[in-house]
ROMARDREN-80716 format. One record per residue (C-alpha): residue number from 0; x, y, z. Coordinates in steps of 0.001 Angstrom, whole numbers, always signed. Layout:
# residues N
+-----+---------+---------+---------+
|   n |       u |       v |       w |
+-----+---------+---------+---------+
| NUM |       X |       Y |       Z |
...
+-----+---------+---------+---------+
# end
This chain:
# residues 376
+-----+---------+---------+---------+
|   n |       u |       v |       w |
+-----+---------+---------+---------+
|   0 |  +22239 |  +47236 |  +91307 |
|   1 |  +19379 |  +49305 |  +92409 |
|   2 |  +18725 |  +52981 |  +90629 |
|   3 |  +19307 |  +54218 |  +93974 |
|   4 |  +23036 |  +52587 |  +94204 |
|   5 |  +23560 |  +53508 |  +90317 |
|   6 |  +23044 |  +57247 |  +91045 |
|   7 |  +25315 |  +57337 |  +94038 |
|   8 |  +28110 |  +55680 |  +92082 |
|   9 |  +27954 |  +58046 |  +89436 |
|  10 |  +27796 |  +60912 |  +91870 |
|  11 |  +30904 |  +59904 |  +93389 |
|  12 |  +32674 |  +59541 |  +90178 |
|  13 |  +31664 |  +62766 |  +89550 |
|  14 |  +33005 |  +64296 |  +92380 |
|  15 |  +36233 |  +62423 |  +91918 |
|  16 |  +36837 |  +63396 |  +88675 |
|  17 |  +35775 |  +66788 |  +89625 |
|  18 |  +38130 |  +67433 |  +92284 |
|  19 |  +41616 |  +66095 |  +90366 |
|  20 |  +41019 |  +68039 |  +87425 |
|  21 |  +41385 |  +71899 |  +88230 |
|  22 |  +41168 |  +73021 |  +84562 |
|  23 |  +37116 |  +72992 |  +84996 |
|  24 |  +36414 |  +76244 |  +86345 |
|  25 |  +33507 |  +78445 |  +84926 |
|  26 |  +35593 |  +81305 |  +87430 |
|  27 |  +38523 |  +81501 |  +84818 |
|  28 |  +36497 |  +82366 |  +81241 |
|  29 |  +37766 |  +83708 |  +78059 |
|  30 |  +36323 |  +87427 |  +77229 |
|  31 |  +37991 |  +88348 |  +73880 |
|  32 |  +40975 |  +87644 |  +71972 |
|  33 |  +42987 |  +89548 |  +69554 |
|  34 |  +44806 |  +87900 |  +66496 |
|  35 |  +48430 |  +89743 |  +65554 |
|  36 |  +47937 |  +91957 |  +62393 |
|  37 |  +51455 |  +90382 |  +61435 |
|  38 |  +53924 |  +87360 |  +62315 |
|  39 |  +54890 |  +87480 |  +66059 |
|  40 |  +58749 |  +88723 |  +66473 |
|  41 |  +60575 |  +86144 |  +69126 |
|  42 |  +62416 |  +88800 |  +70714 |
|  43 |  +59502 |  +91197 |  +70839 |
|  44 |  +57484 |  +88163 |  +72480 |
|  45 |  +59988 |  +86923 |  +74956 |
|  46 |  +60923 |  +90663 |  +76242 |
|  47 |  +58051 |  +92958 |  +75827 |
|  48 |  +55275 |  +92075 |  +78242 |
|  49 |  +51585 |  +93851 |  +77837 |
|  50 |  +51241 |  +96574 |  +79849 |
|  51 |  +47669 |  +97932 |  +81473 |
|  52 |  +46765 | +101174 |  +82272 |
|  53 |  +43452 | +103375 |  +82271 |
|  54 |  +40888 | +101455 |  +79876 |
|  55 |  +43784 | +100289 |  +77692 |
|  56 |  +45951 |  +97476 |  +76938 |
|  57 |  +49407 |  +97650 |  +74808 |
|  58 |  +51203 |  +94772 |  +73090 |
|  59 |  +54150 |  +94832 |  +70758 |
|  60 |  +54893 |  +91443 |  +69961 |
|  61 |  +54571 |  +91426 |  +66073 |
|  62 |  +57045 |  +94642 |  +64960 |
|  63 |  +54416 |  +97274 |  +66114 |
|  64 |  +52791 |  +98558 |  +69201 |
|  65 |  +49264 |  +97919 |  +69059 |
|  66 |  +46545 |  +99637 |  +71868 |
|  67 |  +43729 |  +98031 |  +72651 |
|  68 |  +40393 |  +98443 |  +74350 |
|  69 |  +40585 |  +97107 |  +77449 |
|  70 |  +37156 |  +95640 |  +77665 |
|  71 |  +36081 |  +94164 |  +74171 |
|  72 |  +39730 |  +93972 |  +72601 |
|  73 |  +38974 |  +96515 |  +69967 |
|  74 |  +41753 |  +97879 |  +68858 |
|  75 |  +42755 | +101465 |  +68872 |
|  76 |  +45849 | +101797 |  +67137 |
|  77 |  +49116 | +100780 |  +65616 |
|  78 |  +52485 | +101920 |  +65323 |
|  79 |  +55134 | +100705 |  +63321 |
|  80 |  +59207 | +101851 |  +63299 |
|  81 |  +60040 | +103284 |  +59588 |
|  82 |  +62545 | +100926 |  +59240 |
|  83 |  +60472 |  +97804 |  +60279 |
|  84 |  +62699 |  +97074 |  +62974 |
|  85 |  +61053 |  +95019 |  +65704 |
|  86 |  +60284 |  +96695 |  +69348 |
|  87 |  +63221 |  +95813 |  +71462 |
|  88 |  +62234 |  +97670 |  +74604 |
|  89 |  +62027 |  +95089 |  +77352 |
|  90 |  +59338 |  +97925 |  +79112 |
|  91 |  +57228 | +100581 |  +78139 |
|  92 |  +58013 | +103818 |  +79432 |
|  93 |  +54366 | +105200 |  +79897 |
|  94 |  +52993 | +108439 |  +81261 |
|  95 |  +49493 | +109206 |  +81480 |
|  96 |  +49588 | +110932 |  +77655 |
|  97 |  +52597 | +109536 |  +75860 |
|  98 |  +54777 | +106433 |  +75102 |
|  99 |  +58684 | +106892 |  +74861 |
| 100 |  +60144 | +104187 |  +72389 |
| 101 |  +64224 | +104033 |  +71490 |
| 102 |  +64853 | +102116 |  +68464 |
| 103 |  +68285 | +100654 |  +68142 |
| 104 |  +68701 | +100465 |  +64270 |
| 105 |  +68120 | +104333 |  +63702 |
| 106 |  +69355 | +105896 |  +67061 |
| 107 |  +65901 | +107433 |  +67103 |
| 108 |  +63712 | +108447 |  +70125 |
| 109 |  +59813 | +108870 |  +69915 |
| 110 |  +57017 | +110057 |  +72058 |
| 111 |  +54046 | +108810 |  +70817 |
| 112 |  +50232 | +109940 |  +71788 |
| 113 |  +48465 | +107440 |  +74146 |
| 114 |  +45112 | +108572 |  +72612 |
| 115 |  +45888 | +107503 |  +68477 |
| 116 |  +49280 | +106770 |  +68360 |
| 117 |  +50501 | +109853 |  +66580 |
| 118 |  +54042 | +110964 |  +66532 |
| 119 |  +54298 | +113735 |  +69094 |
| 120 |  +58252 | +114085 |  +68554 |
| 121 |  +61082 | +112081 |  +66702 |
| 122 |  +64768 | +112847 |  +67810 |
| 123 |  +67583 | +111392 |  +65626 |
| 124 |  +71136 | +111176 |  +68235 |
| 125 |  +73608 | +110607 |  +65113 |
| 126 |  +76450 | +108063 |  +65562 |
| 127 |  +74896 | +106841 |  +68905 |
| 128 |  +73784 | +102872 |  +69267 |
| 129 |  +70835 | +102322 |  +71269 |
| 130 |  +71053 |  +98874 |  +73199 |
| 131 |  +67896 |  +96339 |  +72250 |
| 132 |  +66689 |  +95026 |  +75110 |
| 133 |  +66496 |  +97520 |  +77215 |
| 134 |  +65074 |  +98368 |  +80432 |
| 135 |  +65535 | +102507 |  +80258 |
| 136 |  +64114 | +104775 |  +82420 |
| 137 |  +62403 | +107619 |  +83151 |
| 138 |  +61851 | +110501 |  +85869 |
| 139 |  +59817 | +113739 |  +85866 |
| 140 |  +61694 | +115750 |  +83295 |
| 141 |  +63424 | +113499 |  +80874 |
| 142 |  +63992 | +109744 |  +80167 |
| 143 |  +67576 | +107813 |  +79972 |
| 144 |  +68007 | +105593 |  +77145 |
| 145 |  +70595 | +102433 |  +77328 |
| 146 |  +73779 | +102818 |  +75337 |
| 147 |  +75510 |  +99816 |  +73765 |
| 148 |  +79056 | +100880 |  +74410 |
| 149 |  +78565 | +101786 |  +77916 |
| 150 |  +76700 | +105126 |  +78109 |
| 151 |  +73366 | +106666 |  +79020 |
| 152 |  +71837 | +109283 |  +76862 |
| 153 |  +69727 | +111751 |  +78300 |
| 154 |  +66328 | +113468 |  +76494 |
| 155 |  +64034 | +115840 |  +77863 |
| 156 |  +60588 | +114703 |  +77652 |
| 157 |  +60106 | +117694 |  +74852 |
| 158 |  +62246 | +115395 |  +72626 |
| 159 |  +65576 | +117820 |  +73156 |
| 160 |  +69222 | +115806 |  +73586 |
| 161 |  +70267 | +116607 |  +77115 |
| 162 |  +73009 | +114778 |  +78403 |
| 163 |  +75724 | +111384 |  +77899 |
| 164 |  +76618 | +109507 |  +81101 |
| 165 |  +79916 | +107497 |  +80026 |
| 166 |  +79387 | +104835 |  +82756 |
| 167 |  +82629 | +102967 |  +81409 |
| 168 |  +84795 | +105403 |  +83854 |
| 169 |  +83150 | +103876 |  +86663 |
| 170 |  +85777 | +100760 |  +86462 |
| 171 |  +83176 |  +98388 |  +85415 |
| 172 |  +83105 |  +97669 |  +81211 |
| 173 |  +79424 |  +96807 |  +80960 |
| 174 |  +76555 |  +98522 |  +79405 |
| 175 |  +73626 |  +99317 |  +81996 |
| 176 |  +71590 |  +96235 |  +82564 |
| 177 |  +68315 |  +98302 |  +84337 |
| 178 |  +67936 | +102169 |  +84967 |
| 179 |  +65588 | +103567 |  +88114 |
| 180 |  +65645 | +107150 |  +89127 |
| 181 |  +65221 | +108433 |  +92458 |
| 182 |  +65022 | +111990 |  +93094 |
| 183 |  +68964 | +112872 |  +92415 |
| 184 |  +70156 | +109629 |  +91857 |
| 185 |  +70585 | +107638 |  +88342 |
| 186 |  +70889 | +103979 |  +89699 |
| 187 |  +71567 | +101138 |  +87636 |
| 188 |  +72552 |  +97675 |  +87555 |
| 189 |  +75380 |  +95454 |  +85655 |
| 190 |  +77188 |  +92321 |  +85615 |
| 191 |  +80637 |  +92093 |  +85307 |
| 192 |  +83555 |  +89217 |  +84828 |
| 193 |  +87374 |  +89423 |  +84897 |
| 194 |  +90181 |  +90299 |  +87236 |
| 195 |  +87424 |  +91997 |  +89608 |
| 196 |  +85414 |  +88966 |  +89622 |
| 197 |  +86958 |  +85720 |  +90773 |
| 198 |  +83799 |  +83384 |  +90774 |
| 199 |  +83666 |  +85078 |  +87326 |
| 200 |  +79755 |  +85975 |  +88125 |
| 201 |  +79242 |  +89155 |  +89520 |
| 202 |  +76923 |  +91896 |  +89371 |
| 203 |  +76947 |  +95764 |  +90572 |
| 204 |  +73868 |  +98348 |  +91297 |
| 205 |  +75634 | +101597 |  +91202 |
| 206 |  +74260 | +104887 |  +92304 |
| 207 |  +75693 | +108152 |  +90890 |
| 208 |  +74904 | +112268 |  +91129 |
| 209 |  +71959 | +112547 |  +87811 |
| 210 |  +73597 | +116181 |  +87382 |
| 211 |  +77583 | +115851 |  +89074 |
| 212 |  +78209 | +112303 |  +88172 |
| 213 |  +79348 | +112212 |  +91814 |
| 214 |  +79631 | +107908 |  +92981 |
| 215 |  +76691 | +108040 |  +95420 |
| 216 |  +76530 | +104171 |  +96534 |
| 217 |  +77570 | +101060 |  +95170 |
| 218 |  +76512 |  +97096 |  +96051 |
| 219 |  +78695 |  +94430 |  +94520 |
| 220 |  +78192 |  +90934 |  +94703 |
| 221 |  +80153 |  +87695 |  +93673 |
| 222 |  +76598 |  +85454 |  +93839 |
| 223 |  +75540 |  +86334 |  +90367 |
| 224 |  +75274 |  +89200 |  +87673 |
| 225 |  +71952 |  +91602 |  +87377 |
| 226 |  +71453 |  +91045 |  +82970 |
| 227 |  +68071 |  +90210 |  +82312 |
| 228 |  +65439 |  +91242 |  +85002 |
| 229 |  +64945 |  +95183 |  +85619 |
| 230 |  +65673 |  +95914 |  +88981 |
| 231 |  +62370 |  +96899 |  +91039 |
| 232 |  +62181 | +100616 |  +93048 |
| 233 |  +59313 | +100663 |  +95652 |
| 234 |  +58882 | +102859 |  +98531 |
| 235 |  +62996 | +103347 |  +98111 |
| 236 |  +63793 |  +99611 |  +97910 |
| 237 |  +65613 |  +98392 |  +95528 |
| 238 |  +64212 |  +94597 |  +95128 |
| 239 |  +67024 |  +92955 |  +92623 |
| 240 |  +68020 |  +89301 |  +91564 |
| 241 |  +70622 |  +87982 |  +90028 |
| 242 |  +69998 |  +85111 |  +86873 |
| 243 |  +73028 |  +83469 |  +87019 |
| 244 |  +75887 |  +82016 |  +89360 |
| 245 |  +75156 |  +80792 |  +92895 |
| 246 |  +72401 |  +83232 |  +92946 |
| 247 |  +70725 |  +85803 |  +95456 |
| 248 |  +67635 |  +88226 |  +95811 |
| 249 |  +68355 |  +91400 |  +97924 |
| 250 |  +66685 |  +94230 |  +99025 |
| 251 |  +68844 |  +97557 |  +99274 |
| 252 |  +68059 | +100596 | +101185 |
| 253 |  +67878 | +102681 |  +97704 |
| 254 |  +68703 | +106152 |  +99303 |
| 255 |  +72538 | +105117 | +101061 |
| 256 |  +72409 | +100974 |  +99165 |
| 257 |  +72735 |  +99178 | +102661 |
| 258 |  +71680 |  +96142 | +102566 |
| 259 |  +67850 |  +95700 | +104226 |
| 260 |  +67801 |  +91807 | +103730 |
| 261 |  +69454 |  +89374 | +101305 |
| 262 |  +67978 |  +85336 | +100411 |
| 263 |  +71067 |  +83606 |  +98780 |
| 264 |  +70572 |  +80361 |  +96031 |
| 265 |  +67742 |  +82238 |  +94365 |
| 266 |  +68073 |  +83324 |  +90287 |
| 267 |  +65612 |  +85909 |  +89638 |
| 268 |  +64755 |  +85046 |  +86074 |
| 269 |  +61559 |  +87556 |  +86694 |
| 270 |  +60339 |  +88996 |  +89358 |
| 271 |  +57295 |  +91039 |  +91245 |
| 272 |  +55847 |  +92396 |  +94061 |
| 273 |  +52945 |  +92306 |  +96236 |
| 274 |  +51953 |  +94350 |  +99217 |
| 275 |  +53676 |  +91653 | +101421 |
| 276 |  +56047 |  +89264 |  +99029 |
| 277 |  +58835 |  +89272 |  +96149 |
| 278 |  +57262 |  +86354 |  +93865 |
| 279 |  +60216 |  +85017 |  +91944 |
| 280 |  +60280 |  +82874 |  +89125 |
| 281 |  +64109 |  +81100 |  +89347 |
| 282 |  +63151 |  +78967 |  +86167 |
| 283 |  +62095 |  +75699 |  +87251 |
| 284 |  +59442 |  +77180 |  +90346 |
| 285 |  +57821 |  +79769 |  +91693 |
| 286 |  +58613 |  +80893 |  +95216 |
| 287 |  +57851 |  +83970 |  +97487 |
| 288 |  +59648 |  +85337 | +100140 |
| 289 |  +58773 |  +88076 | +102975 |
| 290 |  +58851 |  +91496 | +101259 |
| 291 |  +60390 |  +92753 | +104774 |
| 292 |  +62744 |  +90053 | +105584 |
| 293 |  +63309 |  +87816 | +102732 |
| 294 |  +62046 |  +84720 | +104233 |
| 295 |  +61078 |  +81858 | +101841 |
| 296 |  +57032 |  +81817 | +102359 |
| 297 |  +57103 |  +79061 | +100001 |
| 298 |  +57998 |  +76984 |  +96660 |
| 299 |  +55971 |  +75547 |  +94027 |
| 300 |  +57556 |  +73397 |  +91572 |
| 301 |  +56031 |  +73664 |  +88131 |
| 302 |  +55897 |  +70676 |  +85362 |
| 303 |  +58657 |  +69874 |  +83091 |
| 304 |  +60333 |  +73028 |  +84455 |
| 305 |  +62434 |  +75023 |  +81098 |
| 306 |  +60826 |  +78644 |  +82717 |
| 307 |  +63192 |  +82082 |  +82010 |
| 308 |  +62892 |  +85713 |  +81936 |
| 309 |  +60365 |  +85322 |  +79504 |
| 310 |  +57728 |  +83717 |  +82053 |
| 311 |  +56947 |  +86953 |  +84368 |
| 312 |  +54338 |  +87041 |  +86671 |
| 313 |  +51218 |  +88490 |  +87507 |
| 314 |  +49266 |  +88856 |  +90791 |
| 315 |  +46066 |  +90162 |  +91136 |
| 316 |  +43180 |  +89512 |  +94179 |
| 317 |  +44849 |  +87271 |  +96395 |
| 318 |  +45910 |  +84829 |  +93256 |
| 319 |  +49326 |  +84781 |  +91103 |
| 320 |  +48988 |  +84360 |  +87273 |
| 321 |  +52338 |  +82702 |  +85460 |
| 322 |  +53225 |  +81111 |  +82059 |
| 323 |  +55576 |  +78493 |  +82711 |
| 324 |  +56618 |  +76290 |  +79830 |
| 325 |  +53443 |  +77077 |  +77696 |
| 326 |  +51166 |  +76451 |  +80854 |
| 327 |  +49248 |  +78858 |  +82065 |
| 328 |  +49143 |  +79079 |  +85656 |
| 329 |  +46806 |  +80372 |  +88614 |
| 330 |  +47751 |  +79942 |  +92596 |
| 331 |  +46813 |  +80771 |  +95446 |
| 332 |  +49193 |  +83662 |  +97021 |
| 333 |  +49451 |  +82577 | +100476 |
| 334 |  +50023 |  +78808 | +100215 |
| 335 |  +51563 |  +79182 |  +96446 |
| 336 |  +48922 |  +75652 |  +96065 |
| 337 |  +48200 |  +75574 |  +92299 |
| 338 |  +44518 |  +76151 |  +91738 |
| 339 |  +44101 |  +76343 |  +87667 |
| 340 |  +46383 |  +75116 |  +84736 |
| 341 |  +45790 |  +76247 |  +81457 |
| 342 |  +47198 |  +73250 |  +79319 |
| 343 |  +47885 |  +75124 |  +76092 |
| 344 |  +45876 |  +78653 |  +74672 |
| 345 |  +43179 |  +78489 |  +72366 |
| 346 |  +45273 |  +78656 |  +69097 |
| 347 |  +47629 |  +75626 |  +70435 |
| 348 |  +50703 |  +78044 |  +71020 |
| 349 |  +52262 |  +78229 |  +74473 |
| 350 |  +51426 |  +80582 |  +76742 |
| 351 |  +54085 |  +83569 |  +76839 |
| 352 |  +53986 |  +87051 |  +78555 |
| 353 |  +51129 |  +88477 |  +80731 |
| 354 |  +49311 |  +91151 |  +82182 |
| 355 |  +46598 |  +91541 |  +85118 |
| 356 |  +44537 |  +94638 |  +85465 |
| 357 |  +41168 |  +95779 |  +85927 |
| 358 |  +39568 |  +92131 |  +86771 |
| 359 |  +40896 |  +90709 |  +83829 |
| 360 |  +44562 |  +88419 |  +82737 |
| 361 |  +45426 |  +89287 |  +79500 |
| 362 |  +48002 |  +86604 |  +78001 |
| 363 |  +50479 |  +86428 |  +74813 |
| 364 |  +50464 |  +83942 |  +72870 |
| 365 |  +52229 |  +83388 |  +69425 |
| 366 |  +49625 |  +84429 |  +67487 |
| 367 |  +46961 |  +86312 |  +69918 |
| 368 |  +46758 |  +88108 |  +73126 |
| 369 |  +43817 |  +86417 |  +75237 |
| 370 |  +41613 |  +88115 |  +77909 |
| 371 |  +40675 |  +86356 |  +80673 |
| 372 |  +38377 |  +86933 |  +83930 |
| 373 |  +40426 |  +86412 |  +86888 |
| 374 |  +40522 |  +83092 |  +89524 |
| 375 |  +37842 |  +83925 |  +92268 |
+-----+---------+---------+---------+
# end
């Protein structure tokens, strides 16, 4: 075989090889890493994703909520409960100065400073349970912390006790599930089983008076209950899915909750949104359907499947960023084609939770949280 013949072959091979393995990209690069201070906490990791803002990033996955510099990694500070007890908020309830944490064990509520991490206020609500897990929220004056046994407990944002909503006398017995506040309205979502519910899998997003208590709306369905996800509130829309049953996603007209368009067979085990799509993870694909109509755009089955709540999604630039049974995953938003797989992290440990902000995917692992330059 001539030189000339020998090159060409090798070329090709090249090429081949080249365009079936997507995992060589110099477009997707590592930029800095950060190794836990302490052993990751399972609930903490599965729940808690990191959350981006300013020139920050904030991660609680090892018993402590740790802020770090959002270019290099360095970290900023740390903040650990008294008790130890691991963070079991399922979001971070930021504004631009402060964090507001509830921690379950002590029926405590804390602002913290966004700059060091200092203790702006610490309010003790004595023979109250906090629910772990929770996806509280938060509106201009105060934030509304989950109740295990079926209430809502109001604080001002100075730290003060304001308020109990007993959401039990609303016929349903279930703790809130998600809490969203528009202007008047405390909305939030539950499931619910029993006499009420004969496919035994139902879920409620309720609407009531923040100040009268007064039953504002309510949407009921038999396809599934809301438990895990928060529900989303954009430009009043309520985007919601269900994670168990039959399934459904729906969008609700949050001001009156009439229904604006409703995709049934679909668990939500997370859930975001783009300028034009609901990307849903349903636990063994990603899909995305028409933000305005609900439309399936498309579906993208992922390998060995095993995805939940804990796999949420990111989308950034045109491209959607998912950890999916320890994969790491990059595709392209309008076809939902899979461009980059991340086989396993640095360290070995699956990919978990993620972030995108600022040019950059930052990714939890077991034992570090990974910055990444985004898919171009």
């Amino acid at each position: 075989m001539t030189n000339v013949k020998i090159l060409a072959t090798l070329i090709f091979i090249s090429l081949l090889f080249g365009s079936c393995n997507n995992n060589k990209n110099d477009s997707f690069d590592l930029i800095w890493s950060f190794e836990y201070t302490k052993p990751a906490e399972a609930l903490s990791l599965a729940a808690l994703p990191p959350a981006v803002f300013e020139n920050s990033v904030m991660i609680a996955p090892d018993n402590q909520v740790t802020l770090l510099s959002l270019n290099s990694g360095k970290l900023k500070w740390q903040f650990q409960y008294p008790s130890g007890k691991y963070i079991g908020n399922n979001e971070f309830l930021l504004e631009e100065d402060r964090l507001f944490l509830s921690e379950a064990d002590g029926d405590e509520v804390y602002a913290l400073s966004n700059k060091d991490g200092s203790v702006i206020w610490q309010s003790i609500l004595e023979g109250r349970e906090f629910f772990d897990d929770a996806n509280d929220g938060m509106d201009d004056l105060y934030i509304y912390i989950t109740g295990s046994n079926g209430e809502i407990f109001r604080f001002t944002k100075e730290g003060n006790f304001d308020k109990e909503y007993d959401i039990l006398q609303f016929t349903i017995r279930d703790r809130a599930r998600s809490i969203r506040i528009l202007n008047n309205q405390l909305i939030f979502s539950q499931r619910f089983r029993g006499d009420e519910c004969p496919t035994n899998v139902c879920g409620r997003i309720l609407s009531i008076h923040k100040e009268t208590e007064e039953v504002l709306w309510e949407y009921r369905t038999d396809n599934g209950g809301f438990i895990f996800e928060p529900i989303l509130l954009e430009d009043e829309i309520i985007y919601a899915g269900v994670t168990d049953g039959p399934g459904e996603f729906v969008a609700l007209n949050a001001t009156n909750g009439e229904v604006i368009w409703k995709t049934l067979g679909i668990i939500g085990q997370s859930y975001t949104l783009t300028d034009s799509m609901v990307l849903v993870n349903d636990g063994i694909s990603l899909l995305a359907l028409d933000k305005f109509t609900g439309k399936e755009l498309w579906n993208t089955g992922l390998a060995f499947g095993g995805g939940d709540g804990a796999s949420n999604i990111g989308y950034l630039n045109g491209y959607v960023y998912h950890a999916h049974s320890g994969r790491l995953y990059v595709l392209e938003a309008n076809t939902g084609e899979i461009v980059h797989t991340e086989e396993r992290s640095p360290d070995g440990s699956p990919f978990q939770l993620l972030a995108v902000g600022d040019g950059k995917v930052f990714v939890q692992t077991f034992n570090a949280l990974y910055a990444y330059t985004v898919w171009e």
